[in-house]
Biotite code that builds the C-alpha atoms (Angstrom):
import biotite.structure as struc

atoms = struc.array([
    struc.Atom([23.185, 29.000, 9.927], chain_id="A", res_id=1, res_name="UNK", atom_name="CA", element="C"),
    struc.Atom([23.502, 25.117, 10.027], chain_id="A", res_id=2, res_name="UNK", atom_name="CA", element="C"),
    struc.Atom([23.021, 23.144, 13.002], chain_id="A", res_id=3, res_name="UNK", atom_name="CA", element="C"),
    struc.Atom([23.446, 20.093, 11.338], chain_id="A", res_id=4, res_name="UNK", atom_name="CA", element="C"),
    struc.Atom([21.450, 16.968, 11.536], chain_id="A", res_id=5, res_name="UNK", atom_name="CA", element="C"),
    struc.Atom([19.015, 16.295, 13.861], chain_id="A", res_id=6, res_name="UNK", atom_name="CA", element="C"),
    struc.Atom([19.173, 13.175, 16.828], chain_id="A", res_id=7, res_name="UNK", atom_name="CA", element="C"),
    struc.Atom([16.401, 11.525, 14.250], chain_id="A", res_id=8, res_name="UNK", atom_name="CA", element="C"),
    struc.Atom([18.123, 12.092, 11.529], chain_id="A", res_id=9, res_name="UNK", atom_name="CA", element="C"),
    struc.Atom([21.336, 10.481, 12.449], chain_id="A", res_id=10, res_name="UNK", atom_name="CA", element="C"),
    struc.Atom([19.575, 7.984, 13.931], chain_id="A", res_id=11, res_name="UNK", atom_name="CA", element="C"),
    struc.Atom([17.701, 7.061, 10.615], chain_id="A", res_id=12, res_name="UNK", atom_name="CA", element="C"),
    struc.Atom([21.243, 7.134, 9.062], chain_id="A", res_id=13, res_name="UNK", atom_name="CA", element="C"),
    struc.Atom([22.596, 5.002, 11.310], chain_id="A", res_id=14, res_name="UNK", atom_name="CA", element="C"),
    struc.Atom([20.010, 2.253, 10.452], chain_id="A", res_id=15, res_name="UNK", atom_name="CA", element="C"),
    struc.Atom([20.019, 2.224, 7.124], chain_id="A", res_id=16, res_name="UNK", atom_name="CA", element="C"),
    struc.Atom([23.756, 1.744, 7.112], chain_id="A", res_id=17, res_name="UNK", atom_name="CA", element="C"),
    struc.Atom([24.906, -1.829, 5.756], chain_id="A", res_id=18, res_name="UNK", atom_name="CA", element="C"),
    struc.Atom([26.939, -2.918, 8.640], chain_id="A", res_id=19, res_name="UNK", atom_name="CA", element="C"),
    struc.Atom([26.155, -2.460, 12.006], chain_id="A", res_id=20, res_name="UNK", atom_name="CA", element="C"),
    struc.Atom([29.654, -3.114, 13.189], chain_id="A", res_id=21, res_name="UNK", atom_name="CA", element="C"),
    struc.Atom([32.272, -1.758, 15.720], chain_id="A", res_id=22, res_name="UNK", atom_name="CA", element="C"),
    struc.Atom([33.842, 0.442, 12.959], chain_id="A", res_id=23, res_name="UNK", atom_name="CA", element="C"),
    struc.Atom([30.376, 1.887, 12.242], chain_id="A", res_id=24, res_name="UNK", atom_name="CA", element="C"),
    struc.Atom([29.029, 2.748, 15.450], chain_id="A", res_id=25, res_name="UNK", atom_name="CA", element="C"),
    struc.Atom([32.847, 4.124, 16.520], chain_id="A", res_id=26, res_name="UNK", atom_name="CA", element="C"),
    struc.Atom([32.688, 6.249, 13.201], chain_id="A", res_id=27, res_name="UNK", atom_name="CA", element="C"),
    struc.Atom([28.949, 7.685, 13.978], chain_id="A", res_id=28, res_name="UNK", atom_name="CA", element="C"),
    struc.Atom([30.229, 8.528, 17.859], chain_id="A", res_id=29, res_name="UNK", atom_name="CA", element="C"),
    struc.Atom([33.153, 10.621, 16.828], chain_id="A", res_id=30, res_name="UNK", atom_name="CA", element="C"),
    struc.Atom([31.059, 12.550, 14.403], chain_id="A", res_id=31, res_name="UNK", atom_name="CA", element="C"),
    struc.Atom([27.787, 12.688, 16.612], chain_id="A", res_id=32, res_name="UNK", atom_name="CA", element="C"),
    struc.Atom([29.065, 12.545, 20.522], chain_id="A", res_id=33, res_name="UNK", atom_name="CA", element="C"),
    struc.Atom([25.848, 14.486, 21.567], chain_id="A", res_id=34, res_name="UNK", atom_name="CA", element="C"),
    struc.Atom([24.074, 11.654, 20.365], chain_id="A", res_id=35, res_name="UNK", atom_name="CA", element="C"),
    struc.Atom([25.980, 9.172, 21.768], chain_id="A", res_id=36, res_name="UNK", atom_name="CA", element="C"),
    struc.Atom([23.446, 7.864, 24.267], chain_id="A", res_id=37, res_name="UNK", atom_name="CA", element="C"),
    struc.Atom([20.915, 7.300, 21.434], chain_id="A", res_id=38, res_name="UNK", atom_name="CA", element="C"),
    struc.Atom([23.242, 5.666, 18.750], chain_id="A", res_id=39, res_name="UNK", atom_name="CA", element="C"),
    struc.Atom([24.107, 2.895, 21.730], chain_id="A", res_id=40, res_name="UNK", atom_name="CA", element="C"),
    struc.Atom([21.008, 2.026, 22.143], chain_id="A", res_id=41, res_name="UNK", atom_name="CA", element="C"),
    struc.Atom([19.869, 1.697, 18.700], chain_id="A", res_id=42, res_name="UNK", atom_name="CA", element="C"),
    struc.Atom([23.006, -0.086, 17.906], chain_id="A", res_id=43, res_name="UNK", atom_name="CA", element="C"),
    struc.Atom([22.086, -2.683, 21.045], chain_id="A", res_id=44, res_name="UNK", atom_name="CA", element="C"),
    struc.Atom([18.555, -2.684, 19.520], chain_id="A", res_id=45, res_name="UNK", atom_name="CA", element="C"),
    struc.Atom([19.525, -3.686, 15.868], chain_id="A", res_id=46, res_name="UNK", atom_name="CA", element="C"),
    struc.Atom([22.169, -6.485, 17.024], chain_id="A", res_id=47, res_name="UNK", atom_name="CA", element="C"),
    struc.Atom([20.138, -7.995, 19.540], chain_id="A", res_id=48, res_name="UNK", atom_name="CA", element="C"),
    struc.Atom([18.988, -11.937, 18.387], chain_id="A", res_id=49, res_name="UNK", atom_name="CA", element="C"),
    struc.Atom([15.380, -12.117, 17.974], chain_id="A", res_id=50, res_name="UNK", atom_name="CA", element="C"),
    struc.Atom([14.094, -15.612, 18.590], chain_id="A", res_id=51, res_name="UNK", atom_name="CA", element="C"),
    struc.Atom([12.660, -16.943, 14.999], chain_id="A", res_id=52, res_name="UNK", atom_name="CA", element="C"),
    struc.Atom([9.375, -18.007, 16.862], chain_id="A", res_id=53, res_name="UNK", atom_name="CA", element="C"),
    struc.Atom([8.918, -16.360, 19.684], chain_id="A", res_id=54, res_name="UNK", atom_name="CA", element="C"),
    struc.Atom([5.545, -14.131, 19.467], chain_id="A", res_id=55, res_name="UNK", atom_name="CA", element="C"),
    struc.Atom([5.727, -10.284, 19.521], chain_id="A", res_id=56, res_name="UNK", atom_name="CA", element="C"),
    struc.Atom([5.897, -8.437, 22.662], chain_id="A", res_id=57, res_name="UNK", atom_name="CA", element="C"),
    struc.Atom([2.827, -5.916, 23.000], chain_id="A", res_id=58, res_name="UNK", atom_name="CA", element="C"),
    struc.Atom([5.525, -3.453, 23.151], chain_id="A", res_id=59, res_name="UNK", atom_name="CA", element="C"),
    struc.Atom([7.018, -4.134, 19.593], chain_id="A", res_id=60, res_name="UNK", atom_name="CA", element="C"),
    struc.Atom([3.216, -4.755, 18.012], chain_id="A", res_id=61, res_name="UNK", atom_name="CA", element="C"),
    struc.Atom([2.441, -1.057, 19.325], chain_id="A", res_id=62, res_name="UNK", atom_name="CA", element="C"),
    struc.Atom([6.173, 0.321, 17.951], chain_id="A", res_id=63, res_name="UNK", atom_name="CA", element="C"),
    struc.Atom([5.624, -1.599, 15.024], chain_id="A", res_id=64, res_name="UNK", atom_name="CA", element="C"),
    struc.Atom([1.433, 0.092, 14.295], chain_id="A", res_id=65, res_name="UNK", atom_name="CA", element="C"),
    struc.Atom([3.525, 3.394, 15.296], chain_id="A", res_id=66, res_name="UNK", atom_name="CA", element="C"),
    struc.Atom([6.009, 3.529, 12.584], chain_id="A", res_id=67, res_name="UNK", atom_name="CA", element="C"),
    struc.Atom([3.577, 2.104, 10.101], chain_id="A", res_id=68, res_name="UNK", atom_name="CA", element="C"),
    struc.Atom([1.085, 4.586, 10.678], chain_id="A", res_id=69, res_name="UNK", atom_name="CA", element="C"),
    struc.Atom([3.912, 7.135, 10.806], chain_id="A", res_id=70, res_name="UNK", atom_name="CA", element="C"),
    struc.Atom([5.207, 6.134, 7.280], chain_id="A", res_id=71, res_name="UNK", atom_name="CA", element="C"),
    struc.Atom([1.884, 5.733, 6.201], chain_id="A", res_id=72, res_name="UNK", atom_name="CA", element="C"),
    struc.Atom([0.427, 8.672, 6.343], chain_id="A", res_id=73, res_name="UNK", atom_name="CA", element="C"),
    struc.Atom([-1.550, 8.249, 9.457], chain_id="A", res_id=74, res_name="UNK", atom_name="CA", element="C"),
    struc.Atom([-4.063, 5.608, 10.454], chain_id="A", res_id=75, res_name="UNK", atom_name="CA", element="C"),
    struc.Atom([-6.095, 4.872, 7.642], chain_id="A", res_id=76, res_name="UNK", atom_name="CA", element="C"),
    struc.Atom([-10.090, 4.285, 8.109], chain_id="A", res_id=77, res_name="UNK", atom_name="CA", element="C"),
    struc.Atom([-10.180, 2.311, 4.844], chain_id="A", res_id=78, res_name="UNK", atom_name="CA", element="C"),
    struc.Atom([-9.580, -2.197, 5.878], chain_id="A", res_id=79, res_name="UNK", atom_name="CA", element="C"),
    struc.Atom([-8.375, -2.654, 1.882], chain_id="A", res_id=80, res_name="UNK", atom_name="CA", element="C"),
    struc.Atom([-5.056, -4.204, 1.282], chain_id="A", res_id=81, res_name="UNK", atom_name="CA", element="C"),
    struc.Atom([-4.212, -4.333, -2.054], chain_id="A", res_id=82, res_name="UNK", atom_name="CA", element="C"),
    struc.Atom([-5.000, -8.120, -3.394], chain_id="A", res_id=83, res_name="UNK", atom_name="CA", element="C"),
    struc.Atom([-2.562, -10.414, -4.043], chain_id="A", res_id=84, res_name="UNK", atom_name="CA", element="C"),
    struc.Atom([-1.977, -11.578, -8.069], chain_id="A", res_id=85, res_name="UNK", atom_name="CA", element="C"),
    struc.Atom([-4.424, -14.819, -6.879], chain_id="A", res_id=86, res_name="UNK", atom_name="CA", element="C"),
    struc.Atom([-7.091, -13.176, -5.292], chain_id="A", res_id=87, res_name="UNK", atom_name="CA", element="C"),
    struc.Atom([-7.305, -11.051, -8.899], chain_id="A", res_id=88, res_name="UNK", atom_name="CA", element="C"),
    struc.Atom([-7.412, -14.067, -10.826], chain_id="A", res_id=89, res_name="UNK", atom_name="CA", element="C"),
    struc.Atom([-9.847, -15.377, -8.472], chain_id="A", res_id=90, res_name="UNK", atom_name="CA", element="C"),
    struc.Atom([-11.575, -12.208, -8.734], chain_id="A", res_id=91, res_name="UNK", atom_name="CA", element="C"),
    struc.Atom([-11.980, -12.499, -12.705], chain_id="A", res_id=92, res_name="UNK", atom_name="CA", element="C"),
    struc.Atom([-12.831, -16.039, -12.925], chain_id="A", res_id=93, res_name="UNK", atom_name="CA", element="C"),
    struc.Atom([-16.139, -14.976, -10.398], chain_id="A", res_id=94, res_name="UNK", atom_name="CA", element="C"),
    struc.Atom([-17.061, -12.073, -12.887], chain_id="A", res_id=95, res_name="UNK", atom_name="CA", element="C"),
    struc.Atom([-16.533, -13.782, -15.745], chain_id="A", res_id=96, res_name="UNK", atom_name="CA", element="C"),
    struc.Atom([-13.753, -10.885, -17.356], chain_id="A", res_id=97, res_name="UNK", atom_name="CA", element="C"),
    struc.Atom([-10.509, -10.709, -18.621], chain_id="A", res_id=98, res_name="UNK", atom_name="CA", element="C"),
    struc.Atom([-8.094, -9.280, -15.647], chain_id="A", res_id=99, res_name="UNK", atom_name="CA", element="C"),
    struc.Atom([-7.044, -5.889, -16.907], chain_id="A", res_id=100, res_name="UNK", atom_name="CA", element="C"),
    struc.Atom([-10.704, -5.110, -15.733], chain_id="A", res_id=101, res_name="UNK", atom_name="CA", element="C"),
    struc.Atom([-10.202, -6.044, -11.962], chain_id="A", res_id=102, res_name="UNK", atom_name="CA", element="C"),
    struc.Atom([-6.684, -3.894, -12.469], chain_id="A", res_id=103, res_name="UNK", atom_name="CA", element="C"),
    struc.Atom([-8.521, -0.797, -14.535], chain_id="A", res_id=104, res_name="UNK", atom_name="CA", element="C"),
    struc.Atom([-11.011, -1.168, -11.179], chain_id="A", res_id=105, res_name="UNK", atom_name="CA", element="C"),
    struc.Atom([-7.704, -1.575, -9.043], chain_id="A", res_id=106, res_name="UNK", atom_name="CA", element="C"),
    struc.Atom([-6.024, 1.240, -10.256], chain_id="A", res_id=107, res_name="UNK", atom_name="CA", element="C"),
    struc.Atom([-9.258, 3.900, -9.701], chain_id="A", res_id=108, res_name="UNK", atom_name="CA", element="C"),
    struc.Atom([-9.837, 4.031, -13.442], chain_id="A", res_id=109, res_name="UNK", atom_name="CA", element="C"),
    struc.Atom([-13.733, 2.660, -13.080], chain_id="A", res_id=110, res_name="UNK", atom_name="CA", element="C"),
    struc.Atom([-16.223, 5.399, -11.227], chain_id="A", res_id=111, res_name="UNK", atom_name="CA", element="C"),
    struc.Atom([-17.221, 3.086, -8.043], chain_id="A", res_id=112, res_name="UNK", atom_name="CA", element="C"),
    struc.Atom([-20.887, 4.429, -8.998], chain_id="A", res_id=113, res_name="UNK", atom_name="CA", element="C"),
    struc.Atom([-21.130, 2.030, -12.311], chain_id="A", res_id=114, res_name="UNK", atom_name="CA", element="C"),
    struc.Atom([-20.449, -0.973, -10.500], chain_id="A", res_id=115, res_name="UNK", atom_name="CA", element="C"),
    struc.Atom([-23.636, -2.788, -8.864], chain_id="A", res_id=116, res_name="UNK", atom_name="CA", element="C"),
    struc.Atom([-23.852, -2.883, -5.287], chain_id="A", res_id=117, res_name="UNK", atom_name="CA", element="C"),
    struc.Atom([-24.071, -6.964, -5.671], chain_id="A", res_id=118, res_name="UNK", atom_name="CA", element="C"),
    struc.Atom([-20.668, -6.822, -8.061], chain_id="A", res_id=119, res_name="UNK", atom_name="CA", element="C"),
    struc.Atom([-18.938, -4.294, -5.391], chain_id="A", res_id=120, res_name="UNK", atom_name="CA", element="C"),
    struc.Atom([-19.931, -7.228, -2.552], chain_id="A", res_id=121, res_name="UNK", atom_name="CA", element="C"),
    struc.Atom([-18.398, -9.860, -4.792], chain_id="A", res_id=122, res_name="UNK", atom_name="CA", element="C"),
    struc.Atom([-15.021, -8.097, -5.097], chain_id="A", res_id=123, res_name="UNK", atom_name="CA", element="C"),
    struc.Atom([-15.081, -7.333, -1.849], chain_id="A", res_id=124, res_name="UNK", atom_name="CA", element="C"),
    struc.Atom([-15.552, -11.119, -0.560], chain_id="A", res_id=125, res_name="UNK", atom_name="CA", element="C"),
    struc.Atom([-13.100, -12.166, -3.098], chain_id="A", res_id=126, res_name="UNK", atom_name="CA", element="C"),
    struc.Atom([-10.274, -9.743, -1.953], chain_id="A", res_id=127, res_name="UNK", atom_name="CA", element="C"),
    struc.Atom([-11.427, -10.543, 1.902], chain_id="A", res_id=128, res_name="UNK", atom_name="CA", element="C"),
    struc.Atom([-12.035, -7.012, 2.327], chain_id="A", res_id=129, res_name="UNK", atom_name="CA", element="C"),
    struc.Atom([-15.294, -4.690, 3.708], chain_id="A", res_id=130, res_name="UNK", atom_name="CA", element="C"),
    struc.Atom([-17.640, -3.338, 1.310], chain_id="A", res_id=131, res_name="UNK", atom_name="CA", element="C"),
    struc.Atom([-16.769, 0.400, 3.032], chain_id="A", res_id=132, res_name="UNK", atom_name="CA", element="C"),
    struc.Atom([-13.173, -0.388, 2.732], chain_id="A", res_id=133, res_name="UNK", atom_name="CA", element="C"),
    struc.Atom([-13.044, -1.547, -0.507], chain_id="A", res_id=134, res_name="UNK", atom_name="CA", element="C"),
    struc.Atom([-15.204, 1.138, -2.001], chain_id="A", res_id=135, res_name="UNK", atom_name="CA", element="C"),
    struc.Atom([-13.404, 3.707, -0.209], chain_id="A", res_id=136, res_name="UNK", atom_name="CA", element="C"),
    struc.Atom([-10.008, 3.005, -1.646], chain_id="A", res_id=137, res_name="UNK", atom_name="CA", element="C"),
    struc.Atom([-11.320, 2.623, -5.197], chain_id="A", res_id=138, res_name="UNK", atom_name="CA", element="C"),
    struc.Atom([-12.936, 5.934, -4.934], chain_id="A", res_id=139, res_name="UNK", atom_name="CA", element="C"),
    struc.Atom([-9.259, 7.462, -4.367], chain_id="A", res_id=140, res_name="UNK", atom_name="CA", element="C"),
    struc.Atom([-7.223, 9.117, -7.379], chain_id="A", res_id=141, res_name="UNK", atom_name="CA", element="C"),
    struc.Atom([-6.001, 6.389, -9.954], chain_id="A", res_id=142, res_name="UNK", atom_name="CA", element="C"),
    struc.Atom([-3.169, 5.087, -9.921], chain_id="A", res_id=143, res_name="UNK", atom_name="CA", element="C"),
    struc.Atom([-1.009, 3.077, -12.103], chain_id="A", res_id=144, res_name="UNK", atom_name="CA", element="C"),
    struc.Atom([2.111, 1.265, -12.485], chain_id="A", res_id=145, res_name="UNK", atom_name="CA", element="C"),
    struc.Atom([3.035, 2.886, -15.902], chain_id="A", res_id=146, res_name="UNK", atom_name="CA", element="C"),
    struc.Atom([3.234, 6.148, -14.519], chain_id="A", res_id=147, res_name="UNK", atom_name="CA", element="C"),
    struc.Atom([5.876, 5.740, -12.031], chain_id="A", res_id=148, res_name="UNK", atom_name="CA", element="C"),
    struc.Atom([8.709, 5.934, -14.739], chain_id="A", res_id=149, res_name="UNK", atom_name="CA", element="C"),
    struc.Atom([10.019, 8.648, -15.187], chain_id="A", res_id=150, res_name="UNK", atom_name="CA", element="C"),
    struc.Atom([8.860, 11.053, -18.027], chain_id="A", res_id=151, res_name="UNK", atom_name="CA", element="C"),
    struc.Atom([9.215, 14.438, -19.523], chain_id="A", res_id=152, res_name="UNK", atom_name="CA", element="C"),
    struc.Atom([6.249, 15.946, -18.769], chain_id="A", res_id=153, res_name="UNK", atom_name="CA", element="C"),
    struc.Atom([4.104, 15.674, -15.625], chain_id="A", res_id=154, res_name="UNK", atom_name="CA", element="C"),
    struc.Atom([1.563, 12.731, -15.961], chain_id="A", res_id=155, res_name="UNK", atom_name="CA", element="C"),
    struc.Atom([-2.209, 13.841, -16.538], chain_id="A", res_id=156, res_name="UNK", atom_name="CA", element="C"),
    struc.Atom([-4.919, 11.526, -14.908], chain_id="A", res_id=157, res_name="UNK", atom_name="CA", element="C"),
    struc.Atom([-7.582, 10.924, -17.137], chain_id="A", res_id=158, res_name="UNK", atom_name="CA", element="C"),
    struc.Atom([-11.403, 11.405, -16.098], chain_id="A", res_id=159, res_name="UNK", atom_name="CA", element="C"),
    struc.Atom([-12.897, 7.696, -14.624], chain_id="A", res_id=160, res_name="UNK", atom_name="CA", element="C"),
    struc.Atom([-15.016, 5.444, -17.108], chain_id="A", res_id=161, res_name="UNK", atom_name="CA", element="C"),
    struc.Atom([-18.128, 3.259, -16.171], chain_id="A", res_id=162, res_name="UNK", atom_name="CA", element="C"),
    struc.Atom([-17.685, -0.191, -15.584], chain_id="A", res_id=163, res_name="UNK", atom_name="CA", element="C"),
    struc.Atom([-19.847, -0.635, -18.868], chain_id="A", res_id=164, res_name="UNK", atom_name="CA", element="C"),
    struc.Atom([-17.104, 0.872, -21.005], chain_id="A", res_id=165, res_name="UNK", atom_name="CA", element="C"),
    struc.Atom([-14.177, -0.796, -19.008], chain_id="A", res_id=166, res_name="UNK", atom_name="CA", element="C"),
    struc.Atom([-16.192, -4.007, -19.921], chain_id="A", res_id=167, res_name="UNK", atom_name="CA", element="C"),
    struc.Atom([-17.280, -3.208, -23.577], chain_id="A", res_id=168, res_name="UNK", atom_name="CA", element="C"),
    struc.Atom([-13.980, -2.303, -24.336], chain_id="A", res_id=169, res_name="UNK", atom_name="CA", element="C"),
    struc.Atom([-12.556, -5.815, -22.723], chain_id="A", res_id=170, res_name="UNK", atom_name="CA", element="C"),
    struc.Atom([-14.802, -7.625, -25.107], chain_id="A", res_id=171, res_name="UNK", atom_name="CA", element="C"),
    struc.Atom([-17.192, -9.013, -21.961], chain_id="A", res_id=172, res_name="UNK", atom_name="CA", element="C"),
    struc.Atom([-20.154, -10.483, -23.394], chain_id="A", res_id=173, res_name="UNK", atom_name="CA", element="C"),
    struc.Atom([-23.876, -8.502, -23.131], chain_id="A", res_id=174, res_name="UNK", atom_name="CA", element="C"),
    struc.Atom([-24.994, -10.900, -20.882], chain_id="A", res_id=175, res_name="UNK", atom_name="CA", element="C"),
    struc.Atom([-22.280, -10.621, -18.520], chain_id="A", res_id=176, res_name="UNK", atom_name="CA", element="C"),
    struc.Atom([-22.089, -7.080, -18.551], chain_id="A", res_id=177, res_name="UNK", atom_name="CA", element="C"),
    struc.Atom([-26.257, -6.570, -17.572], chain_id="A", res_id=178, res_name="UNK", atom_name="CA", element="C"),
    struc.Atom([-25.146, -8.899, -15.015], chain_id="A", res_id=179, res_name="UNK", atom_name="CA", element="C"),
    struc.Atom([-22.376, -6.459, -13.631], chain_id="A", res_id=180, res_name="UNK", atom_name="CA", element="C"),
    struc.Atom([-23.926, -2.853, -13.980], chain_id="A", res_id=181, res_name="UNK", atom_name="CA", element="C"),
    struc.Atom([-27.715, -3.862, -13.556], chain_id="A", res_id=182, res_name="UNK", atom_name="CA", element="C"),
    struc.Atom([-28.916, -1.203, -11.099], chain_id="A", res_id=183, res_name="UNK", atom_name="CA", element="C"),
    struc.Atom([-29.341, -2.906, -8.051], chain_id="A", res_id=184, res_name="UNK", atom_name="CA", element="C"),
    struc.Atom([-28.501, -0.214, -5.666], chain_id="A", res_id=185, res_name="UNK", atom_name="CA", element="C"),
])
């Protein structure tokens, strides 16, 4: 028993289409009529010219949080964006490391607990993030570019390391890494 696709699902169809032209929107009535209302007004809504500086109506910044949220997941309680390639370097110069340590802390591989509370407040100034955000999304599962390919068997996540090792293992000098762990909590 099909009913074929829902109103939402044509509609998301619709969108992603490459041309939003007479032809398409003709083609998508005569195969969707019930929807008809719906496809006009998303058609109307995706031609329409959008001033190149004109501000955001408090209409479109609430439909835009909507959809992001939506696609998201939900609305997240962690502030942390992921930093951008400068903020890392930044990031390393401050701690004195190499930069596959910010991305092993990055990519959830470091156990927050190992890093000092005054090194957690450093990366979190130098990715202009909160301390509670930050340390929040680093405590999430790890994550890493080089397992999105595609593989043969299912990727295993390893166990989290202390910062110590992470750094030892980096070749960070002793003095830099009693200045990074040192139990000031």
């Amino acid at each position: 028993m099909s009913s074929g696709p829902t109103e939402e699902e044509v509609l998301d169809a619709f969108a992603v289409e490459p041309s939003h032209d007479t032809a398409t929107i003709r083609h998508y009535l005569q195969v969707y009529p019930q929807y008809a209302e719906a496809l006009i007004d998303l058609s109307r809504e995706l031609s329409r010219e959008i001033p190149e500086h004109e501000p955001l109506s408090d209409r479109e910044i609430a439909w835009i949080d909507d959809a992001v949220q939506r696609y998201a997941g939900g609305p997240s309680s962690s502030s942390f964006a992921p930093p951008t390639i400068a903020q890392c370097r930044a990031a390393a110069k401050e701690l004195r490391v190499p930069r596959q340590v910010i991305t092993a802390i990055l990519e959830c591989k470091v156990a927050v607990e190992t890093i000092s509370r005054r090194t957690r407040e450093r990366l979190a100034a130098q990715f202009n993030a909160t301390l509670e955000g930050m340390v929040e999304a680093l405590s999430g599962p790890q994550t890493s570019a080089s397992r999105s390919y595609k593989a043969d068997e299912r990727p295993s996540v390893g166990e989290k390391v202390s910062l110590e090792r992470v750094l030892r293992e980096a070749g960070v000098s002793e003095e830099t890494i009693a200045d990074l762990v040192s139990g000031d909590d």
